[in-house]
N, C-alpha and C positions, 0 to 999 in steps of 0.2 A: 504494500500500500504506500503510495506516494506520501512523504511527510506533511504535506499541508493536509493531505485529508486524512492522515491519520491524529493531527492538531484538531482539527474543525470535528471528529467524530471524539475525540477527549473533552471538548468544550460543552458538546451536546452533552455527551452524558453528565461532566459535571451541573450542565445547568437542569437538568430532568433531575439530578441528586437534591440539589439546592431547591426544587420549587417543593420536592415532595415531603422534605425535613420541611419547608417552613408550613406547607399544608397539616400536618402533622401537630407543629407545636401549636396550630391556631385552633385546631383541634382537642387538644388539651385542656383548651379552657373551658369544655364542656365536658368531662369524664364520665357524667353517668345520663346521660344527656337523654338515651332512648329509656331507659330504664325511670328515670321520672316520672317522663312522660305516661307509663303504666299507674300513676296513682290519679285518679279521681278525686276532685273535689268532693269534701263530705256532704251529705243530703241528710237531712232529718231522716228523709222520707225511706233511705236505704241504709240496711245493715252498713258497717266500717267495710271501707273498702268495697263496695258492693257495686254493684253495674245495674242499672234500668230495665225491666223485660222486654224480651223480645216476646208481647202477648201472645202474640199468631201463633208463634208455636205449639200454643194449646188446642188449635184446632185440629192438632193428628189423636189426641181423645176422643176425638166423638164417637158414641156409640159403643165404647170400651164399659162405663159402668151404667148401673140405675141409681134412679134416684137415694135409694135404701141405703143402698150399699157404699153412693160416696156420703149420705149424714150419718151412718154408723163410723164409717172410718173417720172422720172428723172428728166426731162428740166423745168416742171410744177411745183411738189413739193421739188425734194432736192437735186439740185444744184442749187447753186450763181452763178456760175462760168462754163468755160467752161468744157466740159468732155476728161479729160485727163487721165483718169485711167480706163476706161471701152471698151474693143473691141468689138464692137458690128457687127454681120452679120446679115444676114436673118436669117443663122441656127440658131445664139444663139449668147451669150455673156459670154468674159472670163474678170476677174477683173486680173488687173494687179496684180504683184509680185514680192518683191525682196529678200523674206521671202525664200518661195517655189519654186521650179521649176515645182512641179504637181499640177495646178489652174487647174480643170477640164472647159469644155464649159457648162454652164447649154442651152440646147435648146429649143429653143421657140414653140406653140403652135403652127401647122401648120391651116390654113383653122378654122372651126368651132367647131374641138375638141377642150376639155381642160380638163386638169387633176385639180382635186381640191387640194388645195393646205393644204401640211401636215402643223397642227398649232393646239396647245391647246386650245387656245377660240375660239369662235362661235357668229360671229354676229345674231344678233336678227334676220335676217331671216331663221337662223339654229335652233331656238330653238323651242322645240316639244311645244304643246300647250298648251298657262296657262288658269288655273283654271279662273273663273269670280271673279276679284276683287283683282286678284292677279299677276299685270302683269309683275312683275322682279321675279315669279315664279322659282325656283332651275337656276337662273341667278348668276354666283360665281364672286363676288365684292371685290375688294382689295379697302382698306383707306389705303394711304399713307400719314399719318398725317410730311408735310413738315420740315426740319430741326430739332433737338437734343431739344433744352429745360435745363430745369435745369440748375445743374453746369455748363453747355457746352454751355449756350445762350452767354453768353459776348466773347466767343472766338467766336463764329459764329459771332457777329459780328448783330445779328439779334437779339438784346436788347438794349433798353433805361430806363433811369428812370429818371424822374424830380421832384427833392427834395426828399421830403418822399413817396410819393406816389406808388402804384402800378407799378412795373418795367411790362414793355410792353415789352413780350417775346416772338416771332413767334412761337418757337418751343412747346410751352406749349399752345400757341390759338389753332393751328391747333389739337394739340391732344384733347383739351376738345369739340372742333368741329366734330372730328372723331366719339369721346364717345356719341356723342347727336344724331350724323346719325346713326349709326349703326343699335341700334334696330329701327329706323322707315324703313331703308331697309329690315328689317330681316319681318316686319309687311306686309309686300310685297310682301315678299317671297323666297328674295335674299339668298345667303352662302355667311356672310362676315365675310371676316380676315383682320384685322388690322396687315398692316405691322412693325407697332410699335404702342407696348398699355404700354409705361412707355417714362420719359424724357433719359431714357440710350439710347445711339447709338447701333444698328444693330451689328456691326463690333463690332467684337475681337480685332481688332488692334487698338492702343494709340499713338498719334503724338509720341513717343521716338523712337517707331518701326517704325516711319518712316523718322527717321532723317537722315538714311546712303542716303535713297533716295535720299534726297533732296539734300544731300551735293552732291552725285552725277552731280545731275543737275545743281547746282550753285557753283559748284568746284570755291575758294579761297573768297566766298560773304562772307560778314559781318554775324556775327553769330547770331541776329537780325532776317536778310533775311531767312537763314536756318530755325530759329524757327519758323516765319511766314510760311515759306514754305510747311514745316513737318505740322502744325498745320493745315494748309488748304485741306494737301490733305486727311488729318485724315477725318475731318467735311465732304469735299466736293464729292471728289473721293471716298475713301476705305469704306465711311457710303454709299453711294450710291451703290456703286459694288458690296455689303455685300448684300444691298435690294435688287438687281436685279437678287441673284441666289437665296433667298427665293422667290420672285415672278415666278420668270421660272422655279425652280424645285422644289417647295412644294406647294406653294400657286397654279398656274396654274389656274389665274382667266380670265374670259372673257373683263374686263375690270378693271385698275387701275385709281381711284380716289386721284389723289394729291392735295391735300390740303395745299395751302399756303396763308400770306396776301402779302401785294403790300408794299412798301414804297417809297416816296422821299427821295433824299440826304438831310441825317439832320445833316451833319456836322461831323468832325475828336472827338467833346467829346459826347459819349454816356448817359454823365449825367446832358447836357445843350443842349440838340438838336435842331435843328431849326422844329419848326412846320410848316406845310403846306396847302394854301389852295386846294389843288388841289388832288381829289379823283377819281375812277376811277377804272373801271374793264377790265378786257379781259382773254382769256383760250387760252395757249400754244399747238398747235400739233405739232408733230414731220416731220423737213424738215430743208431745209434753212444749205444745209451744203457750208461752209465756204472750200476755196481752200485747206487751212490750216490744217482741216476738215479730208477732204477726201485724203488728201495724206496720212492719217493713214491707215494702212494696216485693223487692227480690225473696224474702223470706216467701212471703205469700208464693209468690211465681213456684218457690223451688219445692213449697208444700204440695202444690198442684201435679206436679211430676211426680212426685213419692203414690201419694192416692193413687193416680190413674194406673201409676206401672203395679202398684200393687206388690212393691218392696216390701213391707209391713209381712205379709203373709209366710215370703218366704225366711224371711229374717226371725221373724218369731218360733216358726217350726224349726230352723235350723238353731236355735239358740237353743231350745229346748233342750236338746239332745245334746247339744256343748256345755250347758249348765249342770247336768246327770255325770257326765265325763269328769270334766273339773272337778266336782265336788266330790269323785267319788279316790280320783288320780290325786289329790293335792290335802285331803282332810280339812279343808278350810270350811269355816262355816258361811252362809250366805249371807251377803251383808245385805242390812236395812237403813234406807234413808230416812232422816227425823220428819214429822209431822212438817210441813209446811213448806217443805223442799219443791222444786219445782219439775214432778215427775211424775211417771204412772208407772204403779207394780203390772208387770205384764206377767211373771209367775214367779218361781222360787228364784232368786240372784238374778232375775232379767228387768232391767228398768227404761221405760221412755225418757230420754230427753233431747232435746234441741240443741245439739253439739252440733259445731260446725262441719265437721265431716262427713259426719253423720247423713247430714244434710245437702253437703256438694257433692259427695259422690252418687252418682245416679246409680247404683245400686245396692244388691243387699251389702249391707256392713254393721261386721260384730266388734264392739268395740270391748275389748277386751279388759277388766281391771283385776288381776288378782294379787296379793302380796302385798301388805303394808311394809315400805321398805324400810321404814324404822319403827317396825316391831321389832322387839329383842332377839328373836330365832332368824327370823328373816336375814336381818343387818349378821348374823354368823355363818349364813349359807351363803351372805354376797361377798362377803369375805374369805370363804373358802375357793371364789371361783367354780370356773366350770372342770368337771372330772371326767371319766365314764364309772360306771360302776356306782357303787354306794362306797361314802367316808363316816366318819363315826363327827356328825357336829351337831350340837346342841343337845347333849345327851343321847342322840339314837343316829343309828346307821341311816343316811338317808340319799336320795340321789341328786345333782348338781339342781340347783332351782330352777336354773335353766334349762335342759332336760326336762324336768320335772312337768316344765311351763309347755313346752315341744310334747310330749308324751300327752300330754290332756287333747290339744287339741289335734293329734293324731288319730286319737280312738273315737273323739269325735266327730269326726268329718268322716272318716271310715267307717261307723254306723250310719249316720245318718244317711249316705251315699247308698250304701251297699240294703237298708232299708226301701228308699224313695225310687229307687231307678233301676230298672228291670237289665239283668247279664246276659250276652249272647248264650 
């Protein structure tokens, strides 16, 4: 190459170097730039974080329920309260709005027709027939291994540590719980996805991106309040709303498994906690909406889809038979919520309430609570870690808690399966 034009092609190139370093640092000055852009102004009128509906949507309902059948599941599983936001006729039922003015009527099932209802999973009496020995057969399983972990345990708020010992971190039990179920469902037959397989959050977004929120919301609070604010709806909300469009639009499993443990109030210092004797299981379904609740406009929307797919149905006979397992694998007794709490006994250790998960994921999910992790046996078995076999802790031979937690919900999804769904 002749040296002027190998001059004039070093010149280009440094000047394409130079434009794209300065493109780059102008750049900079916006670092989270798209990712902001994801937080919505607050609205009375919508849950934190929440989005407007898309009403029309409801129009793939019609003709899925009767009239009967959507005011029992209403009055039965998910209202506290009276109904103030639902117009209901013989034809059909329109959900209130102060969003929209176009709430279409979704119309009810007339007589003995019924339209099956559009939804991505399939309860076990939809599903084609498993092989022998196999009976969570091409059954698609979501772990949702409960809260962050890691760096991120002590701002959840869901870690202890006493002295030197092992810090007891929900976020990090649930996921080594996750890692131990998976392949014995996959042995089965199942497709599982872990909806997180690391202690990082789900969500792109960082409590900073969401301080304007919060100011928002707490216009002239102490700035204290603010960061507490931001920080919770980081962990609480945006981790949660983050899972619930990989679960509804990637993952599209038959059922979600939450995985979490239980604890007692152990006091305001995380590093002196009070221990507790008091242990105890139970599994969360989705209901129990609070007046407070359902005056959200998206709350209402996302109640509408639960009814019509008729998650409730499955979720309660499948819990059924996870509640019998648990209690019978783990010795725990069934825990009971106090009078005034904001829930419904659906049977022994099975309770309604309006968890947000519960609630964004569009379908059945058993939210899992067993283990007070600062009861006094419990905190010795998380300190043993995980083993195979039986060790000798807290007086009697017992096996890894983690295990223990994996073993329950093996024999129950393997009854219940091998019960509801006919083998080749």
């Amino acid at each position: 190459m002749p040296c002027s034009l190998r001059k004039t092609s070093i010149l280009c190139s440094l000047g394409a170097a130079l434009i794209i370093g300065c493109v780059y640092l102008w750049l900079q000055q916006f670092p989270r730039l798209s990712e902001h852009s994801l937080v919505p102004d607050p609205d009375p009128r919508l849950a934190d974080l929440g989005k407007a509906p898309d009403w029309s949507a409801l129009k793939r309902y019609d003709g899925v329920l009767s009239r009967d059948e959507f005011d029992t599941a209403l009055q039965d599983i998910y209202l506290l309260g009276p109904n103030r936001h639902f117009d209901i006729t013989n034809e059909g039922v329109r959900v209130a709005s102060t969003i929209s003015q176009h709430v279409p009527r979704v119309a009810f099932a007339q007589g003995e027709s019924r339209t099956s209802p559009p939804r991505y999973w399939r309860p076990a009496s939809e599903l084609p027939l498993a092989p022998e020995g196999r009976p969570l057969d091409g059954v698609r399983i979501a772990i949702d291994p409960g809260h962050i972990g890691g760096e991120w345990a002590q701002m959840e708020e869901r870690w202890y540590q006493i002295e030197e010992t092992t810090p007891v971190t929900e976020g990090d039990m649930t996921l080594l719980t996750a890692k131990l179920l998976a392949p014995d469902l996959e042995a089965l037959g199942a497709v599982v996805t872990l909806v997180r397989s690391s202690p990082d959050p789900v969500t792109e977004l960082r409590p900073d991106d969401l301080r304007g929120y919060a100011e928002r919301l707490l216009s002239g609070a102490p700035e204290e309040k603010i960061t507490s604010l931001s920080e919770r709806m980081f962990y609480r909300t945006a981790e949660i709303r983050a899972r619930a469009l990989l679960v509804n639009n990637t993952i599209r499993p038959d059922l979600v498994l939450c995985l979490h443990f239980n604890a007692e109030d152990w006091g305001p210092l995380p590093r002196k906690p009070r221990l507790s004797p008091r242990n105890h299981f139970h599994i969360i379904l989705h209901g129990a909406y609070l007046d407070s609740e359902i005056a959200h406009e998206d709350e209402r929307f996302e109640l509408m889809h639960k009814v019509f797919q008729g998650t409730h149905e499955e979720e309660a006979a499948l819990a059924g038979v996870m509640a019998t397992s648990f209690l019978k694998e783990t010795g725990l007794p069934a825990y009971l919520y106090s009078i005034g709490r904001p829930t419904k006994r659906i049977g022994p250790a099975l309770w309604a309430r309006n968890l947000l998960a519960n609630r964004l994921y569009q379908c059945p999910v058993l939210f899992f609570e067993p283990y007070v992790m600062n009861n006094n046996e419990v905190y010795e078995r998380i300190q043993s870690g995980d083993y195979e076999g039986e060790r000798e802790v807290a007086g009697s031979r017992k096996r890894s808690i983690y295990r223990e937690y994996r073993d329950a919900i093996l024999t129950g999804l393997k009854t219940y399966y091998e019960f509801r769904r006919a083998t080749k």
